[in-house]
C-alpha positions in Angstrom: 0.0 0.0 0.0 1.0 3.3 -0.8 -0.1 6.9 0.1 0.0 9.7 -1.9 2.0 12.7 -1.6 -0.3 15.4 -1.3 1.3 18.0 -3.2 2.1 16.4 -6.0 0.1 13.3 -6.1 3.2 11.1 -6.6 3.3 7.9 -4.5 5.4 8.4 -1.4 8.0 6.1 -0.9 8.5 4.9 2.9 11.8 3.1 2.9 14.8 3.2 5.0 17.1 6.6 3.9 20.8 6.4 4.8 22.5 9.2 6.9 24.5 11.2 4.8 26.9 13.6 6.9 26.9 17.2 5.6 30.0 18.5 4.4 31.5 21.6 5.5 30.0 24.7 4.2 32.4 27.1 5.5 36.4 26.7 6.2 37.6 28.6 9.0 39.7 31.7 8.3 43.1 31.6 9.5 44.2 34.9 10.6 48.3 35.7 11.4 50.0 38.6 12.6 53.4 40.3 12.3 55.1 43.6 13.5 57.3 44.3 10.8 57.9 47.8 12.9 57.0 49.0 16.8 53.7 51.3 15.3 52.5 49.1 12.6 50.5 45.6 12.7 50.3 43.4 9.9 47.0 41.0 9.7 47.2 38.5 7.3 43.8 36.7 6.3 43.7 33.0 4.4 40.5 31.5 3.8 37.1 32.5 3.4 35.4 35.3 4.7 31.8 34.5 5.2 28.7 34.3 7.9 30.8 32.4 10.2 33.9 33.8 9.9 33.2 37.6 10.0 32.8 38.0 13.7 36.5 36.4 14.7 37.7 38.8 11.8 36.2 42.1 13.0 37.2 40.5 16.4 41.1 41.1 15.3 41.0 44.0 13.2 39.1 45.7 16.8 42.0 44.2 18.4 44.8 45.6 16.2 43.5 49.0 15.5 44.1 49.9 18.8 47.7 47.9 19.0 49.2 50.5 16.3 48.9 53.8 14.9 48.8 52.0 11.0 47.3 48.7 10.1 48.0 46.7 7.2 44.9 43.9 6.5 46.7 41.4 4.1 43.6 39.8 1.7 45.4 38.7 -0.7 45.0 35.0 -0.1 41.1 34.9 0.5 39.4 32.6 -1.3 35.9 33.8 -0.7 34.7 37.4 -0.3 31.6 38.5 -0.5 29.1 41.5 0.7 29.7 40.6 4.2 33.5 40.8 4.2 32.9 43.9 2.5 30.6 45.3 4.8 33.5 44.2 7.9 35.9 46.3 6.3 33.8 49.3 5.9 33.4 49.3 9.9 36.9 48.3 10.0 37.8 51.8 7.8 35.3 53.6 9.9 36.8 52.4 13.2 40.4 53.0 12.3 39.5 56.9 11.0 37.7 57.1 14.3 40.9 55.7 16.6 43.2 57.9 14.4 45.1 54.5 12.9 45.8 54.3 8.8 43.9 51.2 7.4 46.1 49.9 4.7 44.3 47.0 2.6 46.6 44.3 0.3 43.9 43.2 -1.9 44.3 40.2 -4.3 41.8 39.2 -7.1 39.1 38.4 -5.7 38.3 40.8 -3.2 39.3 43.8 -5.5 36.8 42.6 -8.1 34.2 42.2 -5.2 35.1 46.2 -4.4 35.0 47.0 -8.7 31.6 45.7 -9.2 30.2 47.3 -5.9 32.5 50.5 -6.8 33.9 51.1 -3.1 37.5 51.1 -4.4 37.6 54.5 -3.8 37.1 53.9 0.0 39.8 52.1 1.1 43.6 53.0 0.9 44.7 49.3 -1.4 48.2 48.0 -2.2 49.1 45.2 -4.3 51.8 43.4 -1.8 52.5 44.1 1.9 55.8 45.3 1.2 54.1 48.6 -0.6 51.7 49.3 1.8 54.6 49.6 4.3 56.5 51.5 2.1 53.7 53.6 2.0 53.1 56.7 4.1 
C-alpha cells in the first residue's frame, strides 16, 4: 500500500534513507599577525570570509586598530569574499578613522573585483603586496 503525496500526487515512498553527513560549508579563516615595525601591525587573512567567519575577523581587526597607529589587512589570499567581508571592512575603515590608525588594505583578485563591481575602491587606501603598503606613508 501506498499513500499519496499530497502536493504532487506522486506515491510516497517509505523506505529506510541512509544518513548522509553534511560536508563543511564554510572553512575557518586563518588569521596571522606580524610587527614588521613597533607602530604598525600586519594582519594577514587565508580562507574565506563569510557568515561564520566575520565575527573572529572584526574581532582582530578591533583588536589591532588599537595595538598600532597603521594597520596593514593582508587579503590577498582569500578565497571567498563577499558582501559581508565587504561590509567588515567598511566598519573596520570607519573604526580605524575614528581611533586615528591608517587602514592599509593588500587586496588580491578576488576581493578587489568584489570592491570594482560594488564600486567602493575608492574607500579604502589598497596596495598590491605588503611590502608597498609599508612602504607607504
Amino acid at each position: 500500500m501506498t499513500s499519496q503525496s499530497l502536493r504532487s500526487g506522486c506515491p510516497l515512498v517509505t523506505r529506510p534513507v541512509a544518513c548522509h553527513r553534511l560536508s563543511t560549508v564554510s572553512y575557518p579563516v586563518q588569521l596571522r599577525t606580524d610587527r614588521p615595525a613597533p607602530n604598525c601591525v600586519v594582519l594577514s587573512v587565508l580562507g574565506e570570509i563569510d557568515l561564520v567567519t566575520v565575527p573572529g575577523l572584526e574581532s582582530a581587526i578591533a583588536e589591532h586598530v588599537a595595538a598600532a597607529p597603521r594597520l596593514v589587512i593582508d587579503l590577498s589570499e582569500v578565497t571567498f569574499f563577499g558582501s559581508l567581508g565587504l561590509s567588515a571592512l567598511i566598519r573596520a575603515t570607519t573604526l580605524a578613522g575614528d581611533r586615528g590608525t591608517h587602514l592599509l588594505l593588500v587586496t588580491g583578485e578576488r576581493v578587489r573585483r568584489t570592491m570594482e563591481v560594488t564600486k567602493t575602491t575608492e574607500l579604502f587606501s589598497m596596495y598590491n603586496s605588503v611590502e608597498e603598503a609599508l612602504r607607504s606613508h
